[in-house]
C-alpha positions as CSV (number, residue, x, y, z in Angstrom):
1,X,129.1,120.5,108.2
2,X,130.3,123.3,106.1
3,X,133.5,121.3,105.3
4,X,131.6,117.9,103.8
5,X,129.6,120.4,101.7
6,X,133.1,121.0,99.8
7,X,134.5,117.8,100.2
8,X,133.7,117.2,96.5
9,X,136.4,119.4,95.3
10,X,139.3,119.0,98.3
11,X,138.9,115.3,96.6
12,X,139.6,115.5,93.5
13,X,142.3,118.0,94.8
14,X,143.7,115.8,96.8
15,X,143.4,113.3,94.0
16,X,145.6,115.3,91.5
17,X,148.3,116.2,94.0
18,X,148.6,112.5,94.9
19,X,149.0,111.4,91.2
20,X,151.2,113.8,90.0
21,X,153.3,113.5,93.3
22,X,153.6,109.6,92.4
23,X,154.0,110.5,88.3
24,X,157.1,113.1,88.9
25,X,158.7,111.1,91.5
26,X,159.3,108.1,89.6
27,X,159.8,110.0,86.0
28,X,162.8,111.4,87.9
29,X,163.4,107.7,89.1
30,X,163.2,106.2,85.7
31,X,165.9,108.5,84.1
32,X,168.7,107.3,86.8
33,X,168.0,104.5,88.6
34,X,168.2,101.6,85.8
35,X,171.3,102.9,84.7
36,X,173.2,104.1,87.6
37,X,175.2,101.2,88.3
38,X,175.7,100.9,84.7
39,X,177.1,104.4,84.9
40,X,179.0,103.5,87.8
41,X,180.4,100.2,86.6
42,X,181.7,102.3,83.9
43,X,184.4,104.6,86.1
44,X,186.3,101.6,86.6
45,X,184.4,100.6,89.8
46,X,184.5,97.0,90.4
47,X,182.0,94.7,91.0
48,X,182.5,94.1,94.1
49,X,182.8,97.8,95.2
50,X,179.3,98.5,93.4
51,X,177.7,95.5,95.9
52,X,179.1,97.8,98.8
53,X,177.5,101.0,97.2
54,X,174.2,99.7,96.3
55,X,174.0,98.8,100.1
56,X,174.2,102.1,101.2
57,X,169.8,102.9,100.1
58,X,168.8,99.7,102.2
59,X,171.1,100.4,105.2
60,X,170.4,104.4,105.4
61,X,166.7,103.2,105.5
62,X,167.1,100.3,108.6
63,X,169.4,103.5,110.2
64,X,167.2,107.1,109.6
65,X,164.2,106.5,108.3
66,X,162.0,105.8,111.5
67,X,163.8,108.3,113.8
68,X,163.4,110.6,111.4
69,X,159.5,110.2,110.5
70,X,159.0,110.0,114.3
71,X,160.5,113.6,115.0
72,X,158.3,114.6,111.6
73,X,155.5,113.2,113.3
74,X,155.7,114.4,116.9
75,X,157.0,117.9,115.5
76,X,154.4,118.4,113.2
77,X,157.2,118.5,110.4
78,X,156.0,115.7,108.0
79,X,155.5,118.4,104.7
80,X,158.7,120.7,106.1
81,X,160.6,117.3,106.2
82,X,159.5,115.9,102.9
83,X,160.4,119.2,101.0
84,X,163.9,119.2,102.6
85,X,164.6,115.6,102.1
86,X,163.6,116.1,98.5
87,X,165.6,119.5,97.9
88,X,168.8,118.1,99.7
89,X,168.3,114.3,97.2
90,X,168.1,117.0,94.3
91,X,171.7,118.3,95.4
92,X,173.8,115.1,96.3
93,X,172.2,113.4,92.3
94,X,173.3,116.2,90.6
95,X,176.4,116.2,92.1
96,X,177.0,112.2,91.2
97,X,177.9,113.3,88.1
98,X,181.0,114.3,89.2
99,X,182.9,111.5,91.1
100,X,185.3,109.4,89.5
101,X,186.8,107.0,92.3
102,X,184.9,104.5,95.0
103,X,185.9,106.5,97.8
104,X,183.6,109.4,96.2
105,X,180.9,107.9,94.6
106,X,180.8,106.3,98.3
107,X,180.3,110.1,100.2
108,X,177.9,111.0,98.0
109,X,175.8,107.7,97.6
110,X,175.8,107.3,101.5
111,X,175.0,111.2,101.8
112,X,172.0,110.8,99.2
113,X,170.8,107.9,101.5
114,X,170.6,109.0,104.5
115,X,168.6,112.7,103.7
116,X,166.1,110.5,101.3
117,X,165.2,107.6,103.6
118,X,162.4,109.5,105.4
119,X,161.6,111.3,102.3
120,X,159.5,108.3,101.1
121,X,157.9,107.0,104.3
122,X,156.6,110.6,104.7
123,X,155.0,110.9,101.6
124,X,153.4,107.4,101.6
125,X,151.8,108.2,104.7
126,X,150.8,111.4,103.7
127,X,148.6,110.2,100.5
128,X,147.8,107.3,101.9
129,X,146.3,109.0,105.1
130,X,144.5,111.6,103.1
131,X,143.2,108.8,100.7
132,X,141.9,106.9,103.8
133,X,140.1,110.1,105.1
134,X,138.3,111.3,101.9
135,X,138.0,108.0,100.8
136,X,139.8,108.1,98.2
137,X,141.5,105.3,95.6
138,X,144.5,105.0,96.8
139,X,145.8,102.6,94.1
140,X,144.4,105.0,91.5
141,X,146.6,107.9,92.5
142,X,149.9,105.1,92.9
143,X,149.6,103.7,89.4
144,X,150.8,106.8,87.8
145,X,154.1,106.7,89.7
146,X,154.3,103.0,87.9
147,X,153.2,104.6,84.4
148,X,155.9,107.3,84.4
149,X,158.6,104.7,85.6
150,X,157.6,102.7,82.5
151,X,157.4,105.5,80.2
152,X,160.6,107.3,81.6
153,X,162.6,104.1,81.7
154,X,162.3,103.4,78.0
155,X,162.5,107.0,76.9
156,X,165.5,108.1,78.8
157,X,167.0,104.4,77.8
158,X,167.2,105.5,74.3
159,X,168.5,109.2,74.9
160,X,171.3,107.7,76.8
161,X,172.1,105.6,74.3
162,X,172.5,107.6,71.7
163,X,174.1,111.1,74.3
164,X,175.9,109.2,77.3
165,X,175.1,109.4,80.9
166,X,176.5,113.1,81.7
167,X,173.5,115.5,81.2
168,X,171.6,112.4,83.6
169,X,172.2,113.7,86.7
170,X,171.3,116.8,86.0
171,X,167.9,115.5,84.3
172,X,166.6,113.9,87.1
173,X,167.2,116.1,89.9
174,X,165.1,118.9,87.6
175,X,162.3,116.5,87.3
176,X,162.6,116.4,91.1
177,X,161.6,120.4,91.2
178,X,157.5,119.5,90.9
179,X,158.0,117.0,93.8
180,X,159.0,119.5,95.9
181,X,156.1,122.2,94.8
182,X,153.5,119.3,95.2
183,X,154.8,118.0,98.5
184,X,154.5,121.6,99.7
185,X,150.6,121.2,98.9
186,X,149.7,118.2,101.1
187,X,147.6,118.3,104.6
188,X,150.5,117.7,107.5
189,X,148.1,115.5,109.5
190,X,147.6,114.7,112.7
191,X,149.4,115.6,115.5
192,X,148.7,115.7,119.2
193,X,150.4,116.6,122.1
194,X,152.4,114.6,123.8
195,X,149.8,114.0,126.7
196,X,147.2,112.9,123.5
197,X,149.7,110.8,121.8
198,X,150.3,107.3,122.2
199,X,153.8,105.6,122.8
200,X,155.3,104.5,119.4
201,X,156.3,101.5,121.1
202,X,152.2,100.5,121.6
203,X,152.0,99.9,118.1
204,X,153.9,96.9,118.4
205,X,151.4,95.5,120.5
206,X,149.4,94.8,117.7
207,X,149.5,91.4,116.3
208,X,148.2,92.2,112.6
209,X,150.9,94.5,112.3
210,X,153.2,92.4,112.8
211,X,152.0,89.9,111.0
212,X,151.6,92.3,108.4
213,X,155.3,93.5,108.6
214,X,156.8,90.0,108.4
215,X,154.8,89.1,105.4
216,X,156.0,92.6,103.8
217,X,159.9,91.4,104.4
218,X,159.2,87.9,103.0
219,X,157.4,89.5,99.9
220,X,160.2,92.6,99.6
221,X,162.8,89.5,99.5
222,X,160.9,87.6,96.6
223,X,160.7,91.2,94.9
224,X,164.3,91.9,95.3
225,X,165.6,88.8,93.8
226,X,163.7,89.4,91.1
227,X,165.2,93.0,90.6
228,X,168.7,91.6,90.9
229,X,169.0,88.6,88.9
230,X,166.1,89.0,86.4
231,X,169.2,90.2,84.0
232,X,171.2,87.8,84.7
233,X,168.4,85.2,83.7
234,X,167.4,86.4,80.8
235,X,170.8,86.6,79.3
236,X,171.7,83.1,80.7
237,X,168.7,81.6,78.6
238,X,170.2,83.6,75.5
239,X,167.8,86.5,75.8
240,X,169.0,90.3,74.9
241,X,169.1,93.5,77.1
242,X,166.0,94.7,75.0
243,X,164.2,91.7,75.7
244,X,165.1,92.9,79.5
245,X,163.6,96.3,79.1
246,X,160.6,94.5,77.6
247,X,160.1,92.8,80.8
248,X,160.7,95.9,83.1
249,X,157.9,97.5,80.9
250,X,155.5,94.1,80.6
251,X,155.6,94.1,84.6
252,X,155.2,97.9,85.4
253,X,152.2,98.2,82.7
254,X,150.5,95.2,84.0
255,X,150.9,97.0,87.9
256,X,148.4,100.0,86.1
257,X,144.9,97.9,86.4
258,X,146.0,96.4,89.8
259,X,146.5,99.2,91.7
260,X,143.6,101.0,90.2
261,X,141.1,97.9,91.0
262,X,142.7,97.1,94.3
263,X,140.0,98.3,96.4
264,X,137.3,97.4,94.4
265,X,138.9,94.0,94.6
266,X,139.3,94.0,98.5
267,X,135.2,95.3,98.5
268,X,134.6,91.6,96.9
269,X,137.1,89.7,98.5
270,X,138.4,91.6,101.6
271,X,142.3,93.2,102.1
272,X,143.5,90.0,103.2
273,X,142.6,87.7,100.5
274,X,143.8,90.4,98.3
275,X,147.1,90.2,99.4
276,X,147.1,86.2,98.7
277,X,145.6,87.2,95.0
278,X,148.8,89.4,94.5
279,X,151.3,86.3,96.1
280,X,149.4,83.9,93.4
281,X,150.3,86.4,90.6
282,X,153.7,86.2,92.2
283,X,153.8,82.2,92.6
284,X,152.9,81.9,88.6
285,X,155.4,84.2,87.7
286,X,158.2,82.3,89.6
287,X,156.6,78.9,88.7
288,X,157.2,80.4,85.2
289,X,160.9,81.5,85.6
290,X,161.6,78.0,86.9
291,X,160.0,76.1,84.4
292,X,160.8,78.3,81.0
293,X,163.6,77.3,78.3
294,X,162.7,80.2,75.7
295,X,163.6,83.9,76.9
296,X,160.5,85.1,75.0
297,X,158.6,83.8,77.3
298,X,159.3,85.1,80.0
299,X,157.5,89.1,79.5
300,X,154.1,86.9,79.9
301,X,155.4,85.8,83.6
302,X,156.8,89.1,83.9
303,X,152.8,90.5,83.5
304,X,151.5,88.1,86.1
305,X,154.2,89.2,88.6
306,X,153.6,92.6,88.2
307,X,149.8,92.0,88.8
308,X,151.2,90.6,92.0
309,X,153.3,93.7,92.4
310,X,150.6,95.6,92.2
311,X,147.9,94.5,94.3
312,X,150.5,93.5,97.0
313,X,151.8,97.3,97.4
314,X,148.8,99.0,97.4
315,X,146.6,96.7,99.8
316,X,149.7,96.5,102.1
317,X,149.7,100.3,102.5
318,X,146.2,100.4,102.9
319,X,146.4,97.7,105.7
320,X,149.3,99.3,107.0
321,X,147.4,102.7,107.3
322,X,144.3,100.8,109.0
323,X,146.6,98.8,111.7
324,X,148.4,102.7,112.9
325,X,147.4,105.7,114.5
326,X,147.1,108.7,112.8
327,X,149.7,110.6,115.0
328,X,152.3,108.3,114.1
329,X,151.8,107.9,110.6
330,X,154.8,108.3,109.3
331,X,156.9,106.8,111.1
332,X,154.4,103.5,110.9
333,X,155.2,103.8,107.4
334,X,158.6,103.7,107.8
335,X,158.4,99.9,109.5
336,X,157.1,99.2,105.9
337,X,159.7,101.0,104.0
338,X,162.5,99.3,106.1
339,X,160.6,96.0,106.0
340,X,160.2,96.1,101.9
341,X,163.5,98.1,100.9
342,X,166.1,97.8,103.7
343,X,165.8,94.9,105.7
344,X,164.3,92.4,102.4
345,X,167.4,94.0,100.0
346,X,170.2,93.4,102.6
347,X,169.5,89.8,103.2
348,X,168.2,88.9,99.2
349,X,171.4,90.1,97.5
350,X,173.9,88.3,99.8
351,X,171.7,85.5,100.1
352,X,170.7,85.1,96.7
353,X,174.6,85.4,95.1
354,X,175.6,82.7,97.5
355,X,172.8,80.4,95.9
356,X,173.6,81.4,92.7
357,X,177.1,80.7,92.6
358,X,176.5,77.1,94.6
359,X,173.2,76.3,92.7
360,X,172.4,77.9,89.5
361,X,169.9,81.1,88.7
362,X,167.2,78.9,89.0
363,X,167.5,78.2,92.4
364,X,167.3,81.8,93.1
365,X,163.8,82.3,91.9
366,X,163.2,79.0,94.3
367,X,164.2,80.8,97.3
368,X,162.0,83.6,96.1
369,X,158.8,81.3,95.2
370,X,159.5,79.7,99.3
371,X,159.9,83.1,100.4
372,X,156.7,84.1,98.9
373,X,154.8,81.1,100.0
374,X,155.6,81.7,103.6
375,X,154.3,85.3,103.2
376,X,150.8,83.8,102.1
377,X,150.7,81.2,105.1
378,X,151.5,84.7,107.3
379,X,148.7,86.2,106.0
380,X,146.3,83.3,105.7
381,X,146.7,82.4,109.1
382,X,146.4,86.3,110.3
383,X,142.8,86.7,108.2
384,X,141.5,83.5,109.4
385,X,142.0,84.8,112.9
386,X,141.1,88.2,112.1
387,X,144.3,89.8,113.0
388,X,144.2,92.2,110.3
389,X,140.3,93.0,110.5
């Protein structure tokens, strides 16, 4: 009794620690990762070889991440894991400032992978348990991490502009210093003996997550084509690269009011059907990107897809965390990370070249529109049967 007398202020505690863990991690993301490849391209690494490397996040996460978010679940390590994850991913960035051939960048990129895939499975199921128990927003603590991507983005755009890329890699590992003094602030968790704890293996037996999972991979596809070719797009209709950082910022502003409405969305309309709200967002958007002739047009799809964005994430997570058990939260998280950046990545980029070189851009946002339409009959057909109840 004594601890739902203070529960009051452990909220807005746990509140706080789950914004600003969102708001630093992707302020440190937005000063490197829209211009790494950039950086990269400009070593003399080919084209080709920058495919190769940009494989190594996606495939590090299908490899690590769930065996290592089991053994931080069934060791009771989730907060000692996250910390080190984050520490070592602080190291290997800073150091990418120093290769100059493929053979290095590829060391260090693949060494960067591996020790950060569990890093974000962890903390996802580490907010998103704790905003499940106190009953808090969820989406309202994940829209900053969107807001400081925006912000960060455009700043650090227009510093590297006008200083070069070398002080970068030093920026963002710094930024990655509060990460690592939050992270050591969260509740581990559950965890149970190994006579109280179910196999990992009997969480497959459920149907919703499954169902669940394959709409995730179908909707991480449509996502990723979109992060890959958007560019190319826009400059094939004539646009500029500014007119492409307008977009990045139209989309990730118009994610703020989705994630923070989410559940007050999924109150009036259930999870589910929240979920098919974000895939219309998503359907108009592409509908748009097929359809448009004027580049200036497309920031006003970009805003509907990022609604979709938006809702989709957060309500997924929250489903996700509904569908698991509390001793293997983690590493039920990490079947979503690997669903929506590892498995959805590795098949859009290969798949989506191959289509653009035999059929035009276009066709590319038409294997995301079908991709994203077959998510929605997924999850359709699971709420009507009350799979994910």
């Amino acid at each position: 009794m004594e601890i739902e007398k203070v529960s009051n202020p452990r909220q807005l505690s746990s509140t706080l620690k789950g914004s600003l863990y969102y708001l630093f991690q992707f302020i440190s993301a937005g000063t490197i990762n829209p211009f790494l490849y950039l950086y990269i391209a400009e070593q003399g690494i080919s084209g080709k070889q920058i495919g190769v490397l940009s494989s190594m996040v996606p495939l590090a996460l299908l490899l690590f991440s769930t065996t290592f978010s089991s053994i931080a679940d069934v060791r009771g390590w989730r907060v000692r894991f996250l910390q080190i994850s984050l520490i070592l991913a602080a190291i290997f960035t800073f150091l990418l400032k120093f290769p100059e051939t493929f053979g290095q960048f590829l060391v260090i990129l693949l060494a960067l992978a591996i020790v950060r895939s569990p890093g974000g499975s962890i903390a996802e199921s580490l907010i998103a348990r704790t905003a499940q128990r106190e009953k808090l927003n969820f989406g309202g603590m994940r829209l900053w991490g969107s807001f400081g991507f925006a912000i960060s983005a455009m700043l650090f755009g227009a510093i590297w502009e006008k200083t070069g890329f070398k002080t970068m890699f030093l920026v963002a590992s710094v930024l990655m210093i509060p990460q690592i003094w939050i992270a050591g602030k969260f509740d581990e968790g559950t965890t149970n003996t190994k006579a109280e704890r179910g196999s990992f293996r009997a969480i497959f037996k459920s149907k919703g997550l499954i169902l669940l999972l394959s709409a995730v991979f179908l909707s991480g596809i449509s996502n990723s084509l979109s992060m890959t070719y958007d560019g190319i797009f826009v400059r094939s209709l004539g646009g500029s690269n500014f007119l492409i950082g307008v977009m990045i910022a139209f989309s990730a502003f118009s994610e703020l009011p989705a994630m923070y409405f989410s559940q007050k969305v999924a109150k009036i309309i259930r999870k589910p059907n929240t979920i098919l709200l974000a895939y219309a967002f998503t359907t108009v958007a592409y509908i748009g990107y097929l359809l448009v002739e004027t580049p200036n047009l497309l920031p006003i799809f970009s805003v509907s897809k990022g609604l979709g964005y938006g809702l989709n994430l957060t309500m997924s997570v929250v489903l996700l965390t509904e569908l698991t058990p509390n001793e293997w939260s983690a590493a039920s998280q990490s079947l979503m990370t690997i669903s929506w950046m590892g498995l959805a990545p590795l098949v859009a980029g290969p798949l989506g070249g191959v289509i653009l070189d035999a059929f035009g851009i276009r066709a590319v946002y038409g294997l995301g529109l079908a991709a994203v339409m077959v998510a929605a009959i997924i999850i359709f057909r699971a709420s009507r049967r009350r799979d994910l109840a």
